[in-house]
DSSP file (Angstrom, degrees, kcal/mol; ACC not computed):
  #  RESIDUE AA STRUCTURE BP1 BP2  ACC     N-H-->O    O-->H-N    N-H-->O    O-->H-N    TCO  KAPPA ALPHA  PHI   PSI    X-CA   Y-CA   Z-CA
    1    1 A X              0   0    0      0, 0.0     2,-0.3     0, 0.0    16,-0.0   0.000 360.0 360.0 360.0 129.0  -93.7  -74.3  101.8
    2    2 A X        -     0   0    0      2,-0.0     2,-0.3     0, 0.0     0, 0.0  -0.873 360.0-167.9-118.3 160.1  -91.1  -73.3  104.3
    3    3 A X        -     0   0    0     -2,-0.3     2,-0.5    17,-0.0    10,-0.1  -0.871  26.7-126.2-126.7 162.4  -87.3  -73.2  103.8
    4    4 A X        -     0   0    0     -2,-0.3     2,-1.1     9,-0.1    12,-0.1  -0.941  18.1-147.0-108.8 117.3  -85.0  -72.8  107.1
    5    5 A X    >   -     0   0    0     -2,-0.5     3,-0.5     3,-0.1     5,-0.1  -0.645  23.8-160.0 -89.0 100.0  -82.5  -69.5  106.6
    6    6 A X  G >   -     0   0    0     -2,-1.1     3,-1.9     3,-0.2     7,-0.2  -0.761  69.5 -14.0 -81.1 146.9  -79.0  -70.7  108.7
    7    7 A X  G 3  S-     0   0    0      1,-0.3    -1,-0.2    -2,-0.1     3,-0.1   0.269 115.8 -72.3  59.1  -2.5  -76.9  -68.4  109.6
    8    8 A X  G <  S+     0   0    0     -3,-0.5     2,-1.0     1,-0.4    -1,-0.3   0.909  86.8 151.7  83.7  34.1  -78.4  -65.7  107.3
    9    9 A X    <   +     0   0    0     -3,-1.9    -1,-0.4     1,-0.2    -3,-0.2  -0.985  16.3 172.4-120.4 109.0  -76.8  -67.9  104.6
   10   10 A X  S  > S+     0   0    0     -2,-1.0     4,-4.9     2,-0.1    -1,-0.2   0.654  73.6  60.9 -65.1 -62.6  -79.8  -66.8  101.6
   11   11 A X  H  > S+     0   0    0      1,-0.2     4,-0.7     2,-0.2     5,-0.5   0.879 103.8  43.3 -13.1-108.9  -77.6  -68.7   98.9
   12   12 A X  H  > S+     0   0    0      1,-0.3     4,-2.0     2,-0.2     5,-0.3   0.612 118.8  50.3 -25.5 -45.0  -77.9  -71.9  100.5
   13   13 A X  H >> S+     0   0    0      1,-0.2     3,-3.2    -4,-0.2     4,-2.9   0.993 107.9  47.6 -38.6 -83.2  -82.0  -71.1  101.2
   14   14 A X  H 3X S+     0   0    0     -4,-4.9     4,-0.9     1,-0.2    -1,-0.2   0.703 110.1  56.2 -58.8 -22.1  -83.0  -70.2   98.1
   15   15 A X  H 3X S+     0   0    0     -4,-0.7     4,-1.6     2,-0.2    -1,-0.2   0.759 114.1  42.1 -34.4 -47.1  -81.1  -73.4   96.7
   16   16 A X  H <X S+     0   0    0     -3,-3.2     4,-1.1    -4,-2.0     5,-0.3   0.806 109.2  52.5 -86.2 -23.8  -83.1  -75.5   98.9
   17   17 A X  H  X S+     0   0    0     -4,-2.9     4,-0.7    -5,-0.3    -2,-0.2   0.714 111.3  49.1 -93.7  -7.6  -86.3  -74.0   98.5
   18   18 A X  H  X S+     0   0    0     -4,-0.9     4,-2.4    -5,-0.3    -2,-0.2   0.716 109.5  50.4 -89.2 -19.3  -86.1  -74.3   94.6
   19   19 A X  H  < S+     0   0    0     -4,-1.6     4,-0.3     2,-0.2    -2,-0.2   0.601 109.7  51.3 -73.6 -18.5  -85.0  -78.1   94.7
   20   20 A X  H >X S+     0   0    0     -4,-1.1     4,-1.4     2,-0.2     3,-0.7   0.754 110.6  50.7 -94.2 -55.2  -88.0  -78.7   97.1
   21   21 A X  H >X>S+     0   0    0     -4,-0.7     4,-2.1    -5,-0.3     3,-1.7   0.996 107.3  59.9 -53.2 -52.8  -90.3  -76.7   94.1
   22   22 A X  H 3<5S+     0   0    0     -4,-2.4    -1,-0.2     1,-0.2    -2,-0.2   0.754 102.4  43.0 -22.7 -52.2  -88.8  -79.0   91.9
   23   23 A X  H <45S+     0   0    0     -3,-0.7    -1,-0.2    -4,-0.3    -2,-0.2   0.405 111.3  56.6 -96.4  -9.9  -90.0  -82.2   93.3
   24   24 A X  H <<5S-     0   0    0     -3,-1.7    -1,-0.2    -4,-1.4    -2,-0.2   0.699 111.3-121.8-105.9  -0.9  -93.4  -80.9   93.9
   25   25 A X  T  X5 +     0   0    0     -4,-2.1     4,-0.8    -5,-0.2    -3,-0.2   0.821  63.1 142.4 103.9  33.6  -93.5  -80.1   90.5
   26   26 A X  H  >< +     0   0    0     -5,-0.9     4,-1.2     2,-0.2    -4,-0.1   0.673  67.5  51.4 -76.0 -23.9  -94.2  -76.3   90.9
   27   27 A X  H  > S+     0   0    0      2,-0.2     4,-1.2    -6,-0.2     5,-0.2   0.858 108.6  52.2 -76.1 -45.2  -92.4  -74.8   88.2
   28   28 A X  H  > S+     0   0    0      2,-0.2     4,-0.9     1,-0.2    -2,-0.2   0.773 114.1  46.1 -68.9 -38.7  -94.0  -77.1   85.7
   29   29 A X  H  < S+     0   0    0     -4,-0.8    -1,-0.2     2,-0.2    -2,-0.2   0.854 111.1  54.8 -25.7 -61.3  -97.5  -76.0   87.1
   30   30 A X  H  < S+     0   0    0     -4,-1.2     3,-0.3     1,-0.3    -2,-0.2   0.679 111.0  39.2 -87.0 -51.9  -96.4  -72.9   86.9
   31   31 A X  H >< S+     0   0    0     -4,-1.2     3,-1.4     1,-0.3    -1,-0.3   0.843 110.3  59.4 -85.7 -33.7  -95.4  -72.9   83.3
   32   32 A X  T 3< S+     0   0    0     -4,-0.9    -2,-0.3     1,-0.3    -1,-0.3   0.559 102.2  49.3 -85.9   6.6  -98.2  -74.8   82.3
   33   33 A X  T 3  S+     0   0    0     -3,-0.3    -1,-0.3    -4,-0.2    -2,-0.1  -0.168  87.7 103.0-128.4  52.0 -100.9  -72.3   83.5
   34   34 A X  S <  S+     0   0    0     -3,-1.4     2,-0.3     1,-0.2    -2,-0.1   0.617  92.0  14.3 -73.4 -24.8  -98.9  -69.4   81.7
   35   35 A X  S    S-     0   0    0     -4,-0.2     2,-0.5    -3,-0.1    -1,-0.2  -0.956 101.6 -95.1-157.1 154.5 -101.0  -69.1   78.9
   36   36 A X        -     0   0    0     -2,-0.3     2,-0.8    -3,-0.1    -3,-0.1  -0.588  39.1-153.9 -97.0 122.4 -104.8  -70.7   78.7
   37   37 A X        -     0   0    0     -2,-0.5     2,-0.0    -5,-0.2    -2,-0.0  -0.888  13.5-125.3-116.3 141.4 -104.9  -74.4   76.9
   38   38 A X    >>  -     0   0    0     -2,-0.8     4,-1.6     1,-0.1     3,-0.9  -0.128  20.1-112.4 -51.5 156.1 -107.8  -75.6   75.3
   39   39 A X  H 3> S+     0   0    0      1,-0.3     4,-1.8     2,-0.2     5,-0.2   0.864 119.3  52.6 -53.8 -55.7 -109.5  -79.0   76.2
   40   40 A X  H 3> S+     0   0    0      2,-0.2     4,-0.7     1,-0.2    -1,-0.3   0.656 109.8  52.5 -79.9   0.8 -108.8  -80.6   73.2
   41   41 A X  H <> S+     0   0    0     -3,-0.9     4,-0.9     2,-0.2    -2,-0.2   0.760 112.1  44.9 -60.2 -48.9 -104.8  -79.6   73.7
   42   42 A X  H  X S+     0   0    0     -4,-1.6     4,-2.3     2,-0.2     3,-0.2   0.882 111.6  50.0 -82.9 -23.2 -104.6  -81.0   77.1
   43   43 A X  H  X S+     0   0    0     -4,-1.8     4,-2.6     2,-0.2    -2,-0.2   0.858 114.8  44.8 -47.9 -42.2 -106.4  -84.1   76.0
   44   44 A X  H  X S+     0   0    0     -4,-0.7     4,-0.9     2,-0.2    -1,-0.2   0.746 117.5  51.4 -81.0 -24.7 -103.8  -84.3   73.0
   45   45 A X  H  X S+     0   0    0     -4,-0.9     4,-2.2    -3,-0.2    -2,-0.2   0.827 107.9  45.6 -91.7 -46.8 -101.1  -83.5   75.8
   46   46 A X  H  X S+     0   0    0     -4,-2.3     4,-1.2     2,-0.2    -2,-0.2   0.898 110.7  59.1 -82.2 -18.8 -102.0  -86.2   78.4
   47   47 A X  H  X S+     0   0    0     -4,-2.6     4,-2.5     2,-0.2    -2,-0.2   0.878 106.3  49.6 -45.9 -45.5 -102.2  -88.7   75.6
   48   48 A X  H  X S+     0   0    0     -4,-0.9     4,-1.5     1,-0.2    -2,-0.2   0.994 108.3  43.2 -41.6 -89.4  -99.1  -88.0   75.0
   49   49 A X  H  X S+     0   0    0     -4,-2.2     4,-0.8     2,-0.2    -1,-0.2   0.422 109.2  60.6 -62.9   1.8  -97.5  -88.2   78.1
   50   50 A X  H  X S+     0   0    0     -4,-1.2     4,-0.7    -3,-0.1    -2,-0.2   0.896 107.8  47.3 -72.4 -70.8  -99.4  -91.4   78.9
   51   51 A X  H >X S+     0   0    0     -4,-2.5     4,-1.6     1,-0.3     3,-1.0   0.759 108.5  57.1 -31.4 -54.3  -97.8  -93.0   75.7
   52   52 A X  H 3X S+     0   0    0     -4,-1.5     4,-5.9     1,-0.3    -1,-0.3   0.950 112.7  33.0 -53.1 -65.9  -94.8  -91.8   76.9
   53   53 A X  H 3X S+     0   0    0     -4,-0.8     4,-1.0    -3,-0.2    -1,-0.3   0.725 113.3  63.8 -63.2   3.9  -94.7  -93.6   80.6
   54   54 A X  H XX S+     0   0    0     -3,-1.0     3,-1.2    -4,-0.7     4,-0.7   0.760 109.7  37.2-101.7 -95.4  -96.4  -96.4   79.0
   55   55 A X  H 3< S+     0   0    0     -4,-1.6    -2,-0.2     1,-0.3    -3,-0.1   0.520 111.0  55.7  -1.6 -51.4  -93.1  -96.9   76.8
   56   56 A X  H >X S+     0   0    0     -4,-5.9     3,-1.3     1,-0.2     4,-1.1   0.996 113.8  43.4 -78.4 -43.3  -90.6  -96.1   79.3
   57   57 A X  H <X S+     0   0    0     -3,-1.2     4,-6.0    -4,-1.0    -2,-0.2   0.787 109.5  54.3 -32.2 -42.2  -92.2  -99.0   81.7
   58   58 A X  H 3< S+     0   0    0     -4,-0.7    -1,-0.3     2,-0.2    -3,-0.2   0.454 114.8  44.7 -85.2 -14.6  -92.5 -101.2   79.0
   59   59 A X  H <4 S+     0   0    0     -3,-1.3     4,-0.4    -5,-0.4    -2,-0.3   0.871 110.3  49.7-102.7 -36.0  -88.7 -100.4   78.7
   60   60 A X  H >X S+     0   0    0     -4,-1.1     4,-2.9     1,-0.2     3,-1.0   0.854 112.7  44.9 -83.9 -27.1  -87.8 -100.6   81.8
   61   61 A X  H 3X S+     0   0    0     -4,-6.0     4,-0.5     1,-0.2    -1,-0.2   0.831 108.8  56.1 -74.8   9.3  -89.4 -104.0   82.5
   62   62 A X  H 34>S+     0   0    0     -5,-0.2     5,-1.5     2,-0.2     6,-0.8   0.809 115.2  42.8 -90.5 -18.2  -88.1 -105.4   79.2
   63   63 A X  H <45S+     0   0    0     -3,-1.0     3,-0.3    -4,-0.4    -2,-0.2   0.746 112.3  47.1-109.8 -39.0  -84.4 -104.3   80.7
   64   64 A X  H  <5S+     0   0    0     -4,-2.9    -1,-0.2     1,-0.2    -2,-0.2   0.635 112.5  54.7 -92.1  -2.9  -84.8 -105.5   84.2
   65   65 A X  T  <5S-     0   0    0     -4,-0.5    -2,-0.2    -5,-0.3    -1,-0.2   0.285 116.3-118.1-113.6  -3.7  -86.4 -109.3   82.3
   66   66 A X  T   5S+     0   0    0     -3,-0.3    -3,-0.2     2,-0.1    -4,-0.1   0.457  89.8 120.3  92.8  -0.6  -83.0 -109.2   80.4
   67   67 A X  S   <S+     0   0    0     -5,-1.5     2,-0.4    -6,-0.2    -4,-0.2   0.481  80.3  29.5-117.8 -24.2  -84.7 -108.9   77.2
   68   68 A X  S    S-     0   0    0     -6,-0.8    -2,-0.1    -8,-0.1    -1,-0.1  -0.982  96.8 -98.3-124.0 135.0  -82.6 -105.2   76.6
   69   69 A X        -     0   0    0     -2,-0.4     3,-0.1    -5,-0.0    -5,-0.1  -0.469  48.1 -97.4 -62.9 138.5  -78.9 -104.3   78.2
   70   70 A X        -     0   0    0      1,-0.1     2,-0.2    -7,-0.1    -6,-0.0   0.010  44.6-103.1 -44.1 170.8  -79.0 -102.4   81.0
   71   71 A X        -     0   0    0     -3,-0.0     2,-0.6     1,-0.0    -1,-0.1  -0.516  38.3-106.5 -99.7 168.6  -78.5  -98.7   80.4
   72   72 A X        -     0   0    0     -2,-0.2     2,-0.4    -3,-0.1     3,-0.0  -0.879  39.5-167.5 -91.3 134.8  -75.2  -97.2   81.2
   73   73 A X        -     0   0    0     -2,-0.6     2,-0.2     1,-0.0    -3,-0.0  -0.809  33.3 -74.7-137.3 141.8  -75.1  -95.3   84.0
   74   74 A X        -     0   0    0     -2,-0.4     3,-0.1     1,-0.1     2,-0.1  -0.384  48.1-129.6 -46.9 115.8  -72.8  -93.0   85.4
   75   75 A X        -     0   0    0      1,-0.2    -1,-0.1    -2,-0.2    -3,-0.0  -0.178  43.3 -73.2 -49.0 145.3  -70.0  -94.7   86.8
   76   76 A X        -     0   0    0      1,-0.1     2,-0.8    -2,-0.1    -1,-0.2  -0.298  48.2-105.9 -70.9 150.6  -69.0  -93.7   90.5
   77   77 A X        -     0   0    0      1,-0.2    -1,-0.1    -3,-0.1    -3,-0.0  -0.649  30.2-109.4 -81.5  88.9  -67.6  -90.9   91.4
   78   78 A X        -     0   0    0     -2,-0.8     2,-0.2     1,-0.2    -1,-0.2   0.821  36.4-111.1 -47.5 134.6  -64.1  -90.6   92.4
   79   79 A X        -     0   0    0     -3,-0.1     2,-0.2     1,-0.0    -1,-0.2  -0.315  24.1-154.1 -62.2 119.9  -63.3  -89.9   96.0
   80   80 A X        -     0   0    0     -2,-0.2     2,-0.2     1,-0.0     3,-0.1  -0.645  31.2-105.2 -82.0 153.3  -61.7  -86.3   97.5
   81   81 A X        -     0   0    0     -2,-0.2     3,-0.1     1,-0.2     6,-0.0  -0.495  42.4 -98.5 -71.4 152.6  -59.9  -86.3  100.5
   82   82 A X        -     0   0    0     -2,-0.2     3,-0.4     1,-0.1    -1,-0.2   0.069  52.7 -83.4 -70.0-167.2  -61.5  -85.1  102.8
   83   83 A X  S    S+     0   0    0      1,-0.2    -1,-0.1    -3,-0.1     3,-0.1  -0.760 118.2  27.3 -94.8 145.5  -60.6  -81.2  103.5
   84   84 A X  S    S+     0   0    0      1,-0.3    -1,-0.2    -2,-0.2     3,-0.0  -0.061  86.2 139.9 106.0 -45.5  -57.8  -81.0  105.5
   85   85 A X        -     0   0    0     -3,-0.4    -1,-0.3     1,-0.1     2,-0.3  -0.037  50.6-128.3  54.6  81.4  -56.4  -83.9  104.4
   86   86 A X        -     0   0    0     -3,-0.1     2,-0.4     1,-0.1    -1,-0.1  -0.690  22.2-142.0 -89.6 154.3  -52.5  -83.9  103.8
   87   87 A X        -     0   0    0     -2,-0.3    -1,-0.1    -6,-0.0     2,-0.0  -0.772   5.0-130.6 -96.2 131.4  -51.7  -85.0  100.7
   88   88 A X        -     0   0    0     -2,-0.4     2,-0.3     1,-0.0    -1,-0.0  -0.436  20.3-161.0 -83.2 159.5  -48.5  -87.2   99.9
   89   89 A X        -     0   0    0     -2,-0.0     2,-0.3     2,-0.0    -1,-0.0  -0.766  17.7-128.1-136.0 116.0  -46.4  -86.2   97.3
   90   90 A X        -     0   0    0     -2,-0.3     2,-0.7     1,-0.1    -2,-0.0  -0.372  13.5-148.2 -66.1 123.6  -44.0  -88.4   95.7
   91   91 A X        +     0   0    0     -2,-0.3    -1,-0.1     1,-0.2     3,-0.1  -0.623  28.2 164.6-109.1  91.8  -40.2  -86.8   95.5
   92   92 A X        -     0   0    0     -2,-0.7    -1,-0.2     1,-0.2    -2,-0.1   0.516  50.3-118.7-102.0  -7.5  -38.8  -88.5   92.0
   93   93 A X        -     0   0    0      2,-0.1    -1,-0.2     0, 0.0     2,-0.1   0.124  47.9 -30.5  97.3 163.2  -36.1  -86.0   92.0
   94   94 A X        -     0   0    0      1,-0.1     2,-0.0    -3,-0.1    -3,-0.0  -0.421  65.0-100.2 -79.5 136.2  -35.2  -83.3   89.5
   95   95 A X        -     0   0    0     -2,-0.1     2,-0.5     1,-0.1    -1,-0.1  -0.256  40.8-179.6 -50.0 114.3  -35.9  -83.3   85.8
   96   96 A X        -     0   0    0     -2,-0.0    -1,-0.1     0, 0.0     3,-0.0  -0.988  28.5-135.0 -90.8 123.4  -32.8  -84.3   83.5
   97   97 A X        -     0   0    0     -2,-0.5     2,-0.2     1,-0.1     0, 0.0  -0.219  28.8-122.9 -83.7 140.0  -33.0  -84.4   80.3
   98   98 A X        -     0   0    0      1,-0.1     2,-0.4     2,-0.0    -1,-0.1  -0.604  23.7-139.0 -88.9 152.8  -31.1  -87.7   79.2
   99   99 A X              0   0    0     -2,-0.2    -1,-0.1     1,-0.1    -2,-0.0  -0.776 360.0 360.0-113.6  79.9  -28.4  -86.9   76.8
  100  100 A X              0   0    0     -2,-0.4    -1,-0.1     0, 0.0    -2,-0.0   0.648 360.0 360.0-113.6 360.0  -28.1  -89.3   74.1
């Protein structure tokens, strides 16, 4: 796996080259040949996680067939200005405390 270093910028590398292990699912490898599991453990383990996807499919088509509410989902995010950007500020005049 290769990562491209700009600018000598390391940060930004190693960032990229651990979100790319991520998605190939190295770390999870990684972890899982830490320690030696027995046959009948990974048998009891991919059962598992077959139940598991079986369940969430079975959830998501029951949700996309109307049959469950959609989930709630993160709402979008609000927009920044872009950088640079001037920003208005409204001039409401100076605070006086009303006297009654």
């Amino acid at each position: 796996m290769q990562v491209l270093v700009r600018d000598n910028n390391i940060e930004q590398a190693l960032r990229v080259l651990k979100r790319k292990m991520q998605r190939e699912g190295i770390f999870r490898e990684m972890k899982a040949r830490r320690a030696y599991e027995k046959p009948s453990e990974r048998k009891t383990r991919q059962r598992a996680e077959a139940i598991r996807r079986a369940h969430k499919l079975a959830r998501k088509r029951a949700q996309r067939e109307g049959l469950l509410p959609q989930p709630k989902g993160k709402g979008p995010l609000p927009r920044r200005p872009a950088p640079g950007a001037q920003r208005t500020v409204e001039s409401g005049g100076s605070f006086r405390p009303s006297s009654a």
